[in-house]
C-alpha positions as CSV (number, residue, x, y, z in Angstrom):
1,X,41.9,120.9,68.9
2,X,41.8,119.4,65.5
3,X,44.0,116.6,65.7
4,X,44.3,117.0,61.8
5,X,46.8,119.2,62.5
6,X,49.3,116.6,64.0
7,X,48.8,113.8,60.6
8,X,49.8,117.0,58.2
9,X,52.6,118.1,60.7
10,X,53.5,113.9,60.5
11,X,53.1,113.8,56.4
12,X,55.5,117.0,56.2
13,X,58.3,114.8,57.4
14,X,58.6,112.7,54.4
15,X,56.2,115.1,51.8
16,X,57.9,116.3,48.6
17,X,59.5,119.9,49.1
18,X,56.5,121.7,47.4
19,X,54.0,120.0,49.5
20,X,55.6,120.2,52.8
21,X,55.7,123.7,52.4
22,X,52.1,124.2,52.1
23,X,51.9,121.7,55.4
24,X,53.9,123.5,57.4
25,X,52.3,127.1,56.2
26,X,49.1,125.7,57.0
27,X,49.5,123.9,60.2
28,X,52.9,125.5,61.9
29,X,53.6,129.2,63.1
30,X,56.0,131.0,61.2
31,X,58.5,131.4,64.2
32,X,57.8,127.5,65.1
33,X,60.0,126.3,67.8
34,X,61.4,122.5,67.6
35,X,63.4,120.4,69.2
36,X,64.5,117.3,70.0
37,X,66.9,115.2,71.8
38,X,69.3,115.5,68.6
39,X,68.5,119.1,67.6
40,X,66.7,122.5,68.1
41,X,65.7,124.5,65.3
42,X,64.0,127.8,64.7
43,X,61.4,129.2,62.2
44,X,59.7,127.1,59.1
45,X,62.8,127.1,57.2
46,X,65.0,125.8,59.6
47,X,61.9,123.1,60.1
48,X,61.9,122.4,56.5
49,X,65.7,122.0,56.1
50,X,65.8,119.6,59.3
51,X,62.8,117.1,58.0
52,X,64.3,117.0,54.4
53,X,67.7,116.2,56.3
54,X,65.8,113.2,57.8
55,X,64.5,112.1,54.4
56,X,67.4,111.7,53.3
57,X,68.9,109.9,56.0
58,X,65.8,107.8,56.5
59,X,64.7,106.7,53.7
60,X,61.3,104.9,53.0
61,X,60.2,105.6,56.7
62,X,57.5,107.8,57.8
63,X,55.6,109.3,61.1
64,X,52.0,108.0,61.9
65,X,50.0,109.1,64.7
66,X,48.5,106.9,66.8
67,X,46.8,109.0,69.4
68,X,46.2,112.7,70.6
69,X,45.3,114.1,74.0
70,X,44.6,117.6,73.8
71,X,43.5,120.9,76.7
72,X,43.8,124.4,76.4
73,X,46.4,125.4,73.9
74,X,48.4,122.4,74.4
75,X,48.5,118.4,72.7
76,X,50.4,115.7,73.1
77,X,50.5,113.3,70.1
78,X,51.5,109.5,70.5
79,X,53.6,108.3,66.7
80,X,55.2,105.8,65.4
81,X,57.9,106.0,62.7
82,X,56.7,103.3,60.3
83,X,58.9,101.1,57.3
84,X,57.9,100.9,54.0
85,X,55.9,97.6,55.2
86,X,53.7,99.7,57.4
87,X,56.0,98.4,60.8
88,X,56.4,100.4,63.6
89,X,60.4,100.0,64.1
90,X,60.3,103.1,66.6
91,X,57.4,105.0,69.2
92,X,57.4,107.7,70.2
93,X,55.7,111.2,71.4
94,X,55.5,114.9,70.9
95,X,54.1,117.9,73.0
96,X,53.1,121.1,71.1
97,X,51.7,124.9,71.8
98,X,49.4,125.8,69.8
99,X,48.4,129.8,68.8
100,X,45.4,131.2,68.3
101,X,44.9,129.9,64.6
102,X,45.4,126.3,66.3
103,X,48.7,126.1,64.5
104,X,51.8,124.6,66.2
105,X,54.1,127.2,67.6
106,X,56.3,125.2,70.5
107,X,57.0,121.4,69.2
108,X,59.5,119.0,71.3
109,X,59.8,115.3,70.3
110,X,60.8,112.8,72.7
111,X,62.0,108.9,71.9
112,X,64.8,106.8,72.6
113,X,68.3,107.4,71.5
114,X,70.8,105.0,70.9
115,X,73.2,104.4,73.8
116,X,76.8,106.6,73.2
């Protein structure tokens, strides 16, 4: 497993519309799966809509991956959401399945979420 594919997946989170478009056609499945423990979403587009929605709420931050473990058609990648200084203010990790073009089909995020 390339782990190219999770740093574009990462940069479409905070790319310009045009560009995370071409990411995601590149590096996600068309009927994509994602969730997390805020949301589930469906398809590219959905995909697309939810990472622009966190631009806008978030701005000036953005995902870096730190580490990926990878086996079969499965990876696991280690990231940390970073401020415009380059801190880490938040870790945390994602599991993907990946098809047979290596693309991520099946994403789910996991970090901490501020106590109700």
């Amino acid at each position: 497993m390339n782990t190219d594919i999770w740093h574009a997946y990462a940069a479409a989170w905070t790319a310009p519309a045009a560009e995370r478009r071409t990411l995601l056609e590149r590096h996600v499945s068309p009927e994509v799966a994602y969730r997390d423990p805020g949301i589930e979403v469906r398809g590219r587009d959905e995909l697309a809509g939810y990472m622009h929605d966190f631009g806008q709420a978030m701005p000036g931050l953005r995902f870096a991956i730190v580490a990926v473990d990878a086996h079969h058609d499965r990876s696991l990648a280690h990231w940390e959401m970073r401020d415009p200084d380059d801190v880490a203010v938040q870790n945390g990790i994602s599991h993907a399945a990946h098809d047979a073009e290596q693309r991520l089909t099946d994403i789910t995020g996991f970090f901490p979420m501020p106590a109700a």
